[in-house]
N, C-alpha and C positions, 0 to 999 in steps of 0.2 A: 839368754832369751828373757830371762825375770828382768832385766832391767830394762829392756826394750817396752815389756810392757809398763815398764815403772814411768819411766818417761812418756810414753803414752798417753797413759788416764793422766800425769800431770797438765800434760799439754792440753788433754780435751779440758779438765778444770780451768786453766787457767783460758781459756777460748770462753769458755760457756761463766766465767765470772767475766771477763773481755764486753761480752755480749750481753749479760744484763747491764751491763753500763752503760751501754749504748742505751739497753732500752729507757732506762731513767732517764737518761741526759734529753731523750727523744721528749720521752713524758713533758720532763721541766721546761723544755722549749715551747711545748705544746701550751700546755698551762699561759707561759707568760705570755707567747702571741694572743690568746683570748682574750686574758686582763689588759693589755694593749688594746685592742681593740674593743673594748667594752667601755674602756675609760675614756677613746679615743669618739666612741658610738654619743657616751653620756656628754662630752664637752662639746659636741655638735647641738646635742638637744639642748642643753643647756644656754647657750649661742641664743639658739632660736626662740628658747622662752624669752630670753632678756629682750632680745630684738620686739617679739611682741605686746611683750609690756610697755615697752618706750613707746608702741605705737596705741596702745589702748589707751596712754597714761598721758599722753600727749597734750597739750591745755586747748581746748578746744576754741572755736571765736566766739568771741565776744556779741548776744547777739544785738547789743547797741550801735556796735560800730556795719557798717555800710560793708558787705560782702563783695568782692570784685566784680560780680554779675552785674551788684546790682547797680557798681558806677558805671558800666556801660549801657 
């Protein structure tokens, strides 16, 4: 009977160290999909800022030369 229960609480430990592995492994998933999508979040914004500099930065017309309106 002593050894049934020996084997027992072995078994619940190694279950219940089983199970916090999981729980980490869940964690470190967790973790890296956020920085995925955080980096993924920042290189959209960043996209968009470039985009809108090229269009703030733009060289605007010349106001000597004749605008298209105003050749028609």
């Amino acid at each position: 009977m002593r050894n049934v229960e020996r084997i027992t609480s072995v078994k619940s430990e190694l279950l219940d160290i089983f199970m916090s592995m999981e729980v980490d492994e869940h964690a470190q998933r967790r973790r890296s999909a956020a920085q995925r999508s955080l980096r993924a979040r920042r290189g959209i914004e960043l996209h968009r800022e470039f985009q809108k500099l090229s269009r703030d930065i733009a060289p605007l017309p010349d106001d000597d030369e004749p605008q298209e309106s105003e050749l028609h």
